[in-house]
DRENFI-566936 format. One record per residue: residue number from 1; residue in three letters; chain; x, y, z of N, C-alpha, C in turn. Coordinates in steps of 0.2 Angstrom, whole numbers. Example, Ala and Ser with C-alpha at 12.3 -4.5 7.8 and 13.67 -1.06 7.14 Angstrom:
pt i: 1	aa: ALA	ch: A	n_east: 66	n_north: -28	n_up: 39	ca_east: 62	ca_north: -22	ca_up: 39	c_east: 66	c_north: -16	c_up: 39
pt i: 2	aa: SER	ch: A	n_east: 64	n_north: -11	n_up: 35	ca_east: 68	ca_north: -5	ca_up: 36	c_east: 64	c_north: 0	c_up: 39
END
This chain:
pt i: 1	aa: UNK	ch: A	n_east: -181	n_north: -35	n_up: 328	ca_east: -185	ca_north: -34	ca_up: 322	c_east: -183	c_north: -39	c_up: 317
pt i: 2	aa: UNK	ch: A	n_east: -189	n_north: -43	n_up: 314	ca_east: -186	ca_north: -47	ca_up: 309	c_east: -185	c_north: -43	c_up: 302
pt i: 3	aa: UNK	ch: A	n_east: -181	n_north: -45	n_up: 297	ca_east: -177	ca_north: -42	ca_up: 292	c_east: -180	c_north: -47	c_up: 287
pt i: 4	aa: UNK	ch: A	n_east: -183	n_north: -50	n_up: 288	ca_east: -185	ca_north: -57	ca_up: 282	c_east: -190	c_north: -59	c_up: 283
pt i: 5	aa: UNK	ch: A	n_east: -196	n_north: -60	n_up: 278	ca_east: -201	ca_north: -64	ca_up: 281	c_east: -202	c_north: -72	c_up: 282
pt i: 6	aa: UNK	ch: A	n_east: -207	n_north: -73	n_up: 285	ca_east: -209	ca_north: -80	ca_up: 284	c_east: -214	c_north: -82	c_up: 282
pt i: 7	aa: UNK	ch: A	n_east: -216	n_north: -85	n_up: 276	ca_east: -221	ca_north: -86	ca_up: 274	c_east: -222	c_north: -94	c_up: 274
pt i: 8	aa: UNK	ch: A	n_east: -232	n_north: -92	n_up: 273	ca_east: -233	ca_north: -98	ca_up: 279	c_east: -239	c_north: -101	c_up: 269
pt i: 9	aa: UNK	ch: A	n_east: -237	n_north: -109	n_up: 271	ca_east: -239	ca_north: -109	ca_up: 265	c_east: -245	c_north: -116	c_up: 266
pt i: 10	aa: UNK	ch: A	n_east: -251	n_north: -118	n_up: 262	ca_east: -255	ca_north: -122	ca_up: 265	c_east: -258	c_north: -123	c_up: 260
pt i: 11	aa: UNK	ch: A	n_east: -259	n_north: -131	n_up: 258	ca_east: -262	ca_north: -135	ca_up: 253	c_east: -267	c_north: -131	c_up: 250
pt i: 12	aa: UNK	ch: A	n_east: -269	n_north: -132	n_up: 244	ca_east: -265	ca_north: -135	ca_up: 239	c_east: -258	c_north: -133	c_up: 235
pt i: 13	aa: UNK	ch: A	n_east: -257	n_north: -125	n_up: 239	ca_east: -251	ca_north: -121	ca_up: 238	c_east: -244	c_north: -125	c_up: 237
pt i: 14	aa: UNK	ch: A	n_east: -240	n_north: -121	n_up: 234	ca_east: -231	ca_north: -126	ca_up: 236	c_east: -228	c_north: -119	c_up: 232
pt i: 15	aa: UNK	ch: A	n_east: -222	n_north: -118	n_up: 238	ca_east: -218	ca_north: -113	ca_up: 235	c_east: -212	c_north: -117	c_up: 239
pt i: 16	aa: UNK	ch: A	n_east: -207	n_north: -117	n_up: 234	ca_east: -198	ca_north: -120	ca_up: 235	c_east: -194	c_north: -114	c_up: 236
pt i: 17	aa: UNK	ch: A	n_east: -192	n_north: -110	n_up: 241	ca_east: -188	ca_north: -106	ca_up: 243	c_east: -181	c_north: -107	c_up: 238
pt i: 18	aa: UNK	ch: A	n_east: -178	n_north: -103	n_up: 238	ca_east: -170	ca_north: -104	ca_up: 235	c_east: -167	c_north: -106	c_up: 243
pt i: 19	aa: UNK	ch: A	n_east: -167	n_north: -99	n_up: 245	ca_east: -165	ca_north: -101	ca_up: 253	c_east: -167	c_north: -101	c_up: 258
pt i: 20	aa: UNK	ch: A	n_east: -165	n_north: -103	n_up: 265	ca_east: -168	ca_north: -100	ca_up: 270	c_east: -173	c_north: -108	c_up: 274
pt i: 21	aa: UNK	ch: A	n_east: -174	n_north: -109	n_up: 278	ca_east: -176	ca_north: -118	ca_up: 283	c_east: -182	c_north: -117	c_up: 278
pt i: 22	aa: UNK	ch: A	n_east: -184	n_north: -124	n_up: 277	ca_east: -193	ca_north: -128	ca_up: 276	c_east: -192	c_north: -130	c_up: 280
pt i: 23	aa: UNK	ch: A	n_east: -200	n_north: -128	n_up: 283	ca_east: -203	ca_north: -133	ca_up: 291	c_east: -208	c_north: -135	c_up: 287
pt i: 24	aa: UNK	ch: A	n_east: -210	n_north: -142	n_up: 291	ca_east: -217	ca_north: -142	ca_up: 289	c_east: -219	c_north: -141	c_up: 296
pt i: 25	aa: UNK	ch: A	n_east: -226	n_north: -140	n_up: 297	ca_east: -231	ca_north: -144	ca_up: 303	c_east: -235	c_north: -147	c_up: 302
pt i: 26	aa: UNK	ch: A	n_east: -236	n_north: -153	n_up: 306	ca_east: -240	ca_north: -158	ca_up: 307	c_east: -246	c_north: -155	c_up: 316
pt i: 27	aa: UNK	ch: A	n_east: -250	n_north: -149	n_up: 310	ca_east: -255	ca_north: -150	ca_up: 318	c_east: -261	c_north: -146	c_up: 315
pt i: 28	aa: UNK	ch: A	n_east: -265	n_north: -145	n_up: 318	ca_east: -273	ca_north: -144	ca_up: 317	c_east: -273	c_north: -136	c_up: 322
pt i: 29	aa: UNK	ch: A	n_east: -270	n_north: -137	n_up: 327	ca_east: -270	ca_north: -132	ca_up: 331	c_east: -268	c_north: -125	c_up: 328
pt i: 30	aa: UNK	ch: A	n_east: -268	n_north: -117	n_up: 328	ca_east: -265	ca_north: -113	ca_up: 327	c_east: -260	c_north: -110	c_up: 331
pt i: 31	aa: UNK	ch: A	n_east: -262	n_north: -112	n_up: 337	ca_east: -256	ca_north: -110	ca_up: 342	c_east: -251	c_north: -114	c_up: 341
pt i: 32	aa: UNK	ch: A	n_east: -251	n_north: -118	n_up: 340	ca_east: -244	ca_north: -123	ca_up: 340	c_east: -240	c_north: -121	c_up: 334
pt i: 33	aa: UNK	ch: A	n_east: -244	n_north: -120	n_up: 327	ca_east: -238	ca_north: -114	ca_up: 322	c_east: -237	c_north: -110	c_up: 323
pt i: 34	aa: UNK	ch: A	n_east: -240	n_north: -106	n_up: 328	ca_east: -240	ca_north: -99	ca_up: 330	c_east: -232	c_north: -100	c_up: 336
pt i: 35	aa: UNK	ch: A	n_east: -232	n_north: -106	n_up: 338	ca_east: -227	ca_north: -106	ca_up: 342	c_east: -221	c_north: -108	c_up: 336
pt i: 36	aa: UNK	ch: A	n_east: -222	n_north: -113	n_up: 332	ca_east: -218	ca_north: -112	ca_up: 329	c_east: -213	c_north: -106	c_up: 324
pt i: 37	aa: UNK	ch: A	n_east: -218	n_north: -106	n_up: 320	ca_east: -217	ca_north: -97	ca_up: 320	c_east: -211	c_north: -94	c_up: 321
pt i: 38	aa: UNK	ch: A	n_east: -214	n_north: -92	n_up: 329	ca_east: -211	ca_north: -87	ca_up: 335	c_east: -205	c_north: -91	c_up: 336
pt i: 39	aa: UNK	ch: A	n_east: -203	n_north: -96	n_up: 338	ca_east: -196	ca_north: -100	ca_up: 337	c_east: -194	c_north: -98	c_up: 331
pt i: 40	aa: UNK	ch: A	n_east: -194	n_north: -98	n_up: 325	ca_east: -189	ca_north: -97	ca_up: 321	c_east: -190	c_north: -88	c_up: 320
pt i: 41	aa: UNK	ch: A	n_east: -194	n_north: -85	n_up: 319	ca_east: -192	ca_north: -79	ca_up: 322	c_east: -187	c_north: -76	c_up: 325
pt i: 42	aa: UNK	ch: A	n_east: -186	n_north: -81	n_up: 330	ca_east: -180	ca_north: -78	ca_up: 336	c_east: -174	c_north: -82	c_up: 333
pt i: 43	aa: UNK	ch: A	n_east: -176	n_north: -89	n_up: 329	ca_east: -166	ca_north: -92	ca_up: 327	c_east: -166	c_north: -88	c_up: 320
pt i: 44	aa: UNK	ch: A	n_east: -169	n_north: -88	n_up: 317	ca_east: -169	ca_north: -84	ca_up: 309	c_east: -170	c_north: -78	c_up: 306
pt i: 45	aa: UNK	ch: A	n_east: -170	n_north: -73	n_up: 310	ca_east: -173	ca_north: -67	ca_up: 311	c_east: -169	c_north: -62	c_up: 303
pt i: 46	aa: UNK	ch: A	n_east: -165	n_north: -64	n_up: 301	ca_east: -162	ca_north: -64	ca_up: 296	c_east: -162	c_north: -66	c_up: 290
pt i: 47	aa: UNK	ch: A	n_east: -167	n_north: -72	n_up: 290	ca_east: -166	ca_north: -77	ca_up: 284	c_east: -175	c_north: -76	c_up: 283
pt i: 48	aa: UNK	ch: A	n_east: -177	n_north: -79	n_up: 279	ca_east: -183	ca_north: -79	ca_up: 276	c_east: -184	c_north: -89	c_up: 278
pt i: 49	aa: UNK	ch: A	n_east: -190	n_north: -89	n_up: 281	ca_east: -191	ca_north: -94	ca_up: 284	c_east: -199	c_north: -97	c_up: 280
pt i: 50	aa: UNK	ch: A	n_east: -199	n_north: -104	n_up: 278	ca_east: -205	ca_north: -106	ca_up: 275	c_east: -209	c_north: -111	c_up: 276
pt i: 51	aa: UNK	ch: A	n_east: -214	n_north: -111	n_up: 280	ca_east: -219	ca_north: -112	ca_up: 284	c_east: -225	c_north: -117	c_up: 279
pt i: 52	aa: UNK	ch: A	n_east: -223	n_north: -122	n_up: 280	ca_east: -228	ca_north: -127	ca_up: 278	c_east: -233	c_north: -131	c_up: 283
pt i: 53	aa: UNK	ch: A	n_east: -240	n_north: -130	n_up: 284	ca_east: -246	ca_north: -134	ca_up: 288	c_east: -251	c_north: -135	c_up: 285
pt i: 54	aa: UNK	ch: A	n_east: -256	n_north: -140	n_up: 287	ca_east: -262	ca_north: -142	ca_up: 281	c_east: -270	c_north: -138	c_up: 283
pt i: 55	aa: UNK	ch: A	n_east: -267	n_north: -130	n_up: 289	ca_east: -272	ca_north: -125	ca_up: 289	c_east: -277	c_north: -128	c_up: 292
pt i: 56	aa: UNK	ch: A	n_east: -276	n_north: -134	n_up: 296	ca_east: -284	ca_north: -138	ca_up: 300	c_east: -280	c_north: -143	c_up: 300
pt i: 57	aa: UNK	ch: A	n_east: -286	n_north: -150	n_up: 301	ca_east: -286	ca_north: -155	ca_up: 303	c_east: -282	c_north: -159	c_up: 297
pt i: 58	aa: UNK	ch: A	n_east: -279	n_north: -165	n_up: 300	ca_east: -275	ca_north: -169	ca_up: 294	c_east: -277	c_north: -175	c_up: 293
pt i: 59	aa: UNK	ch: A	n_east: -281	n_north: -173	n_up: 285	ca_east: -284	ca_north: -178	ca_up: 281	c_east: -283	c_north: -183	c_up: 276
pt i: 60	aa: UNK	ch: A	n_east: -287	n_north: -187	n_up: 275	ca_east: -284	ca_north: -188	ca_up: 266	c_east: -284	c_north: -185	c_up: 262
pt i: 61	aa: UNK	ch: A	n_east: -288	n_north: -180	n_up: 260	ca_east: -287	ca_north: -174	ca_up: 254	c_east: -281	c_north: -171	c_up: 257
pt i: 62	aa: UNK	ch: A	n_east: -277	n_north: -170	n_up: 263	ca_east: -272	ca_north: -166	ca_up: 261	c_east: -266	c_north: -172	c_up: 264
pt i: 63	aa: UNK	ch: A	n_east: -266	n_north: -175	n_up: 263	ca_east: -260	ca_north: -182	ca_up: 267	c_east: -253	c_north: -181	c_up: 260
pt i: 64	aa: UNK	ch: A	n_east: -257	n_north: -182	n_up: 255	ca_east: -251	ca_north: -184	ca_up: 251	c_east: -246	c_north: -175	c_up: 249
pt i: 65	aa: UNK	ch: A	n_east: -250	n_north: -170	n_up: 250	ca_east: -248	ca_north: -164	ca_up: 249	c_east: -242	c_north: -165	c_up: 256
pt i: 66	aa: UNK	ch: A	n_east: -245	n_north: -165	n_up: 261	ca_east: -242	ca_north: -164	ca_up: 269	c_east: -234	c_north: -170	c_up: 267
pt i: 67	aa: UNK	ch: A	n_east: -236	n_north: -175	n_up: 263	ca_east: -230	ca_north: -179	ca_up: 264	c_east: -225	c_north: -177	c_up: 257
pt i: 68	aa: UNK	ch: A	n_east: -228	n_north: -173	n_up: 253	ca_east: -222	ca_north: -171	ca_up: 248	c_east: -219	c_north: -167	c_up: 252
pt i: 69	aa: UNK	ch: A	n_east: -222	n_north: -161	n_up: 256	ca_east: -218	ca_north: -155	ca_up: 259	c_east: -214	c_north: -158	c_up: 265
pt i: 70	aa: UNK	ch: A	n_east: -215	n_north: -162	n_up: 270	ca_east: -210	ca_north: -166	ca_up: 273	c_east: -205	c_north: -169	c_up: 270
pt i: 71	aa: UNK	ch: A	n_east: -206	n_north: -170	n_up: 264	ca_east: -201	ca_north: -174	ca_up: 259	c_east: -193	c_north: -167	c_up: 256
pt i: 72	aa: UNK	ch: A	n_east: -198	n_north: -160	n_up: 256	ca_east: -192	ca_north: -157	ca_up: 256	c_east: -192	c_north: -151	c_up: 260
pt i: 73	aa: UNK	ch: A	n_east: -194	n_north: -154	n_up: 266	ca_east: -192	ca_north: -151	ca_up: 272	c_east: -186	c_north: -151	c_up: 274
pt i: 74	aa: UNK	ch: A	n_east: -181	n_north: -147	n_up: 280	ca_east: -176	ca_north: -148	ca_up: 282	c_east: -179	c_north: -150	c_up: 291
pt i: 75	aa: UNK	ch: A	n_east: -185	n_north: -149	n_up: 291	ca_east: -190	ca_north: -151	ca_up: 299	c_east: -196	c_north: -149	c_up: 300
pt i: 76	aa: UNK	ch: A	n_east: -199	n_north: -155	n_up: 302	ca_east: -203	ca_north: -157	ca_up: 302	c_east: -205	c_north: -157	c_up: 310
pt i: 77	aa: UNK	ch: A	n_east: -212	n_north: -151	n_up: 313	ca_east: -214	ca_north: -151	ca_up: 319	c_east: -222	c_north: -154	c_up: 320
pt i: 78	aa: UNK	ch: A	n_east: -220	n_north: -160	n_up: 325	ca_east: -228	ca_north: -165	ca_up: 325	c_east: -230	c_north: -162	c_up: 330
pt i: 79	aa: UNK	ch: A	n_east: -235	n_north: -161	n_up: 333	ca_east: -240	ca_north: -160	ca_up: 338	c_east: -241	c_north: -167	c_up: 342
pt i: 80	aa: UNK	ch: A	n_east: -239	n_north: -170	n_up: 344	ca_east: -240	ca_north: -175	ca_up: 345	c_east: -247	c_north: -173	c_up: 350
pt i: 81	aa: UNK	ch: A	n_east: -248	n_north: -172	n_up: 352	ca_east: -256	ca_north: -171	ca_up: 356	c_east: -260	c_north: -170	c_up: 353
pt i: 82	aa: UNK	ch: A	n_east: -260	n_north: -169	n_up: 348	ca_east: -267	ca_north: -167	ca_up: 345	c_east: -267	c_north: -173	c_up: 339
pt i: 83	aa: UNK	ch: A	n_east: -260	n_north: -177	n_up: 337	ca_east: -260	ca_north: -183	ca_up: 330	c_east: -264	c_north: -185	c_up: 328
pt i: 84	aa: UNK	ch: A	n_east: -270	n_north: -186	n_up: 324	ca_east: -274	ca_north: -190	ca_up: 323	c_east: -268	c_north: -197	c_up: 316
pt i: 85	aa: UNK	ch: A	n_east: -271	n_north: -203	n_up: 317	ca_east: -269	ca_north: -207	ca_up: 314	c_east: -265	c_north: -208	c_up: 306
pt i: 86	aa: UNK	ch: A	n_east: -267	n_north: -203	n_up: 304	ca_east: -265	ca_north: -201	ca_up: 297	c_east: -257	c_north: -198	c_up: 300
pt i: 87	aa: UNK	ch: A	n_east: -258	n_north: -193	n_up: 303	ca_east: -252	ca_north: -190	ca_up: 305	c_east: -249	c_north: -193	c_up: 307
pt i: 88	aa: UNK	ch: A	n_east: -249	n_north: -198	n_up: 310	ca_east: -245	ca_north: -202	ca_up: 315	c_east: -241	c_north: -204	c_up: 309
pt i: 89	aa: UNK	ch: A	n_east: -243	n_north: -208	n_up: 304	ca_east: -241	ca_north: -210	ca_up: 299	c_east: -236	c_north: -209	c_up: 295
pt i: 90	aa: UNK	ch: A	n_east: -240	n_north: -201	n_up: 294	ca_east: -233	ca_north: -197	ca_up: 288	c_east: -230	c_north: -195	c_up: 294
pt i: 91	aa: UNK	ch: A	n_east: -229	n_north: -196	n_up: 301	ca_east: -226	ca_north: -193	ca_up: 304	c_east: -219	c_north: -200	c_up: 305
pt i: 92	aa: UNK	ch: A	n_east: -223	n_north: -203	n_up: 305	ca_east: -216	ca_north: -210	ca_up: 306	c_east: -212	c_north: -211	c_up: 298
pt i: 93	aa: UNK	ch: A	n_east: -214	n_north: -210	n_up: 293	ca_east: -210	ca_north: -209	ca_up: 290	c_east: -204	c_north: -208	c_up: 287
pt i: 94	aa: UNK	ch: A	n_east: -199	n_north: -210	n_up: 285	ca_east: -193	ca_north: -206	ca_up: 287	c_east: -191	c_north: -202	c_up: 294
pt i: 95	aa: UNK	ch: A	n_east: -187	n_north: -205	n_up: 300	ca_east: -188	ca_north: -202	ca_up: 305	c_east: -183	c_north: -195	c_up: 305
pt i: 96	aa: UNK	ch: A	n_east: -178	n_north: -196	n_up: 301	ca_east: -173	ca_north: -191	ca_up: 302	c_east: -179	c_north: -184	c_up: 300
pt i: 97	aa: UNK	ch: A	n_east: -175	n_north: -181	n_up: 304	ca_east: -178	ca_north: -173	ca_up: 306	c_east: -184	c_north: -169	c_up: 307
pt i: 98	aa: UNK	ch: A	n_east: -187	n_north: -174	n_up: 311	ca_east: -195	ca_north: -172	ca_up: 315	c_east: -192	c_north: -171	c_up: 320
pt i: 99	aa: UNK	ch: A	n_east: -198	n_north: -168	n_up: 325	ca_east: -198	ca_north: -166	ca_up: 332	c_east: -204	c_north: -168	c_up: 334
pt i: 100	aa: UNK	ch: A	n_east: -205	n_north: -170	n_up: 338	ca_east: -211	ca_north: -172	ca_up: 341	c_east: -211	c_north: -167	c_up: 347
pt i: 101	aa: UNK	ch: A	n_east: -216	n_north: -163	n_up: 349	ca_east: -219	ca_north: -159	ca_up: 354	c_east: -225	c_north: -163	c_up: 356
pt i: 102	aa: UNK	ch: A	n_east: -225	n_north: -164	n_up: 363	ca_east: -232	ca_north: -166	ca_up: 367	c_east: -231	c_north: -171	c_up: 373
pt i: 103	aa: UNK	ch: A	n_east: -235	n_north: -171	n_up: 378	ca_east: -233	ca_north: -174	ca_up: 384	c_east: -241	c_north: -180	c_up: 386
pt i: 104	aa: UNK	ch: A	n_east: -246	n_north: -179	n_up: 382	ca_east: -250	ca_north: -181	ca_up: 386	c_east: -251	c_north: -189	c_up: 383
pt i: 105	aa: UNK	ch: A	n_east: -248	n_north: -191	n_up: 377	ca_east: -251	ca_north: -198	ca_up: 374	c_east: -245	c_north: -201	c_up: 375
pt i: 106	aa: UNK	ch: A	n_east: -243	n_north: -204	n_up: 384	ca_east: -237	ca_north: -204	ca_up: 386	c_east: -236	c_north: -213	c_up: 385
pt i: 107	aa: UNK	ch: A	n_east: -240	n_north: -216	n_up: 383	ca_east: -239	ca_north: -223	ca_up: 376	c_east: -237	c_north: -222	c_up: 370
pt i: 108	aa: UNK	ch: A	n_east: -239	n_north: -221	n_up: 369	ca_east: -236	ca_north: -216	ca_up: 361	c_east: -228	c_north: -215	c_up: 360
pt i: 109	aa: UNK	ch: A	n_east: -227	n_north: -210	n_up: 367	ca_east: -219	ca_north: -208	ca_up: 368	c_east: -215	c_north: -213	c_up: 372
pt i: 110	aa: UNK	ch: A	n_east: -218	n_north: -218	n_up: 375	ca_east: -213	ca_north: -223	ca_up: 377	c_east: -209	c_north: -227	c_up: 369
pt i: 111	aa: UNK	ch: A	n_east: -215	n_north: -227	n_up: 366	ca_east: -214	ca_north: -231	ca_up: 359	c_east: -210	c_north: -228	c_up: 356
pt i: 112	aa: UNK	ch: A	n_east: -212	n_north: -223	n_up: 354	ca_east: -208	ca_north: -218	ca_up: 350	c_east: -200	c_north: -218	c_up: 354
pt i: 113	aa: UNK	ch: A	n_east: -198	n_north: -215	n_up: 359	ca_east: -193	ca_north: -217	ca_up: 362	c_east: -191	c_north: -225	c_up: 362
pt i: 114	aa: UNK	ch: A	n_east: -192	n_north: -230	n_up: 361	ca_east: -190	ca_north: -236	ca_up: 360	c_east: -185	c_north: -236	c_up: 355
pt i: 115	aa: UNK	ch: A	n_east: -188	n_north: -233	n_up: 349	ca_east: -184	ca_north: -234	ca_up: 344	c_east: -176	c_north: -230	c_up: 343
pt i: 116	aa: UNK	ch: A	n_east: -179	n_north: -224	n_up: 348	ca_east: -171	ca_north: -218	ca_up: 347	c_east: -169	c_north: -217	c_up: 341
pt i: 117	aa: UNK	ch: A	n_east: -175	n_north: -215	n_up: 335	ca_east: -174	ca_north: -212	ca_up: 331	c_east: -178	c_north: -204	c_up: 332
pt i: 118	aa: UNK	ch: A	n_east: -181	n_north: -204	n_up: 336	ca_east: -184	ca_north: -196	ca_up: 337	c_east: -183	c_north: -192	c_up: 343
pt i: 119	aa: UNK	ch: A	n_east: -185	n_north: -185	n_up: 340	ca_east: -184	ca_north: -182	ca_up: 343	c_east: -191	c_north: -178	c_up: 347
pt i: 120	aa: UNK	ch: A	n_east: -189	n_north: -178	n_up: 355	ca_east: -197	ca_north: -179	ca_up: 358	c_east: -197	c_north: -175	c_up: 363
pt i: 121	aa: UNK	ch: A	n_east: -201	n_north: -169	n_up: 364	ca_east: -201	ca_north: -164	ca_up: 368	c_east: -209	c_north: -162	c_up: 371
pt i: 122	aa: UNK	ch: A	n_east: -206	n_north: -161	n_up: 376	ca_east: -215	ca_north: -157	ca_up: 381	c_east: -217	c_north: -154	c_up: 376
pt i: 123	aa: UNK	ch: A	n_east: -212	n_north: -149	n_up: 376	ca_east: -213	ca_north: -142	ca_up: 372	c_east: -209	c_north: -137	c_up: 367
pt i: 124	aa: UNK	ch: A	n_east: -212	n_north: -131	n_up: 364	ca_east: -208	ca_north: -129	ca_up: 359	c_east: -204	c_north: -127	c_up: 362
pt i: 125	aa: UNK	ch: A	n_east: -206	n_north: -123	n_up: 370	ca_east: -200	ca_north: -117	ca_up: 372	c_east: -196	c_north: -125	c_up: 377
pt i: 126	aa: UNK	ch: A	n_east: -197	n_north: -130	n_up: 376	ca_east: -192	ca_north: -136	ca_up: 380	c_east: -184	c_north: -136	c_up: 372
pt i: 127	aa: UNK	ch: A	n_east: -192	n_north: -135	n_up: 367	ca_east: -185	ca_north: -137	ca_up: 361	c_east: -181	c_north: -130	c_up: 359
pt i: 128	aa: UNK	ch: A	n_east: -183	n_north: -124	n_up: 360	ca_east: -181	ca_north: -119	ca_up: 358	c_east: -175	c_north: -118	c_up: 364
pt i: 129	aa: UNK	ch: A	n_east: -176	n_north: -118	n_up: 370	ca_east: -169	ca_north: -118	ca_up: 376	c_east: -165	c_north: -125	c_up: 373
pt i: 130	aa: UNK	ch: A	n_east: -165	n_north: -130	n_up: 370	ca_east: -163	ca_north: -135	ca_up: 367	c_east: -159	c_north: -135	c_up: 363
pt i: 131	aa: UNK	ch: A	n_east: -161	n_north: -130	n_up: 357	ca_east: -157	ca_north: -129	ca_up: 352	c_east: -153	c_north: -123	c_up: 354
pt i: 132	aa: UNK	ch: A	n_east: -155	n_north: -118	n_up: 359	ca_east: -150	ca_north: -113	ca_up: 361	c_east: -146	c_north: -114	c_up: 365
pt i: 133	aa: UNK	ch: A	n_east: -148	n_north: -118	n_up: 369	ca_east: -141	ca_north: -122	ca_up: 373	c_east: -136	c_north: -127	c_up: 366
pt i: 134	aa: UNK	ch: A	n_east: -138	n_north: -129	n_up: 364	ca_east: -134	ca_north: -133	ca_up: 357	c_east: -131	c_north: -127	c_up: 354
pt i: 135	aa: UNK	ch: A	n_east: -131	n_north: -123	n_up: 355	ca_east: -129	ca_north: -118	ca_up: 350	c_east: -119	c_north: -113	c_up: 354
pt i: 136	aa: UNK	ch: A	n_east: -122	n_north: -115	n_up: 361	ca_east: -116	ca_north: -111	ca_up: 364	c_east: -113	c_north: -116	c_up: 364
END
């Protein structure tokens, strides 16, 4: 049973926690926050966790929003399958502490992987066994 909520929060909103992880998300999808969510649900069930996505697709009405909250993020999850070009952008931006989920834009991820500064996975539950295996 979580002890703390998580509040999910979506342009043109902004709330700065005192404590507890900023995520952003970078995706259009609702399953893919709903999976992120659920990941931290299970690592933070104790802490109040803060949920940053642009509520739809990622535009230029919300790019410059999407890249302040990235900026005080602690991590940042891209959908890599669904990126449209703007994303990809705020998404290459400082690479420390992204994650990239996605298997099918598998040019994309060879590049991406060129550089070895990111982090690149299938999937949430590939990154979620990832982080819990880091953890023992």
């Amino acid at each position: 049973m979580r002890e703390n909520a998580i509040y999910t929060v979506t342009p043109p909103d902004m709330m700065l926690p005192v404590d507890g992880p900023i995520i952003t998300i970078l995706s259009p999808r609702k399953e893919f926050v709903s999976e992120v969510e659920q990941l931290y649900e299970t690592l933070f069930n104790t802490t109040s966790v803060t949920i940053y996505h642009p509520g739809g697709k990622i535009t230029d009405s919300n790019s410059a929003w999407l890249l302040s909250m990235i900026n005080f993020s602690d991590t940042t999850y891209i959908d890599l399958d669904q990126l449209n070009d703007i994303g990809l952008v705020l998404s290459m931006i400082n690479p420390e502490r992204k994650v990239f989920i996605g298997e099918k834009k598998t040019n994309l991820i060879k590049l991406l992987n060129c550089s070895g500064e990111y982090t690149i996975m299938e999937s949430i539950k590939d990154y979620a066994d990832y982080c819990l295996n880091m953890a023992k």
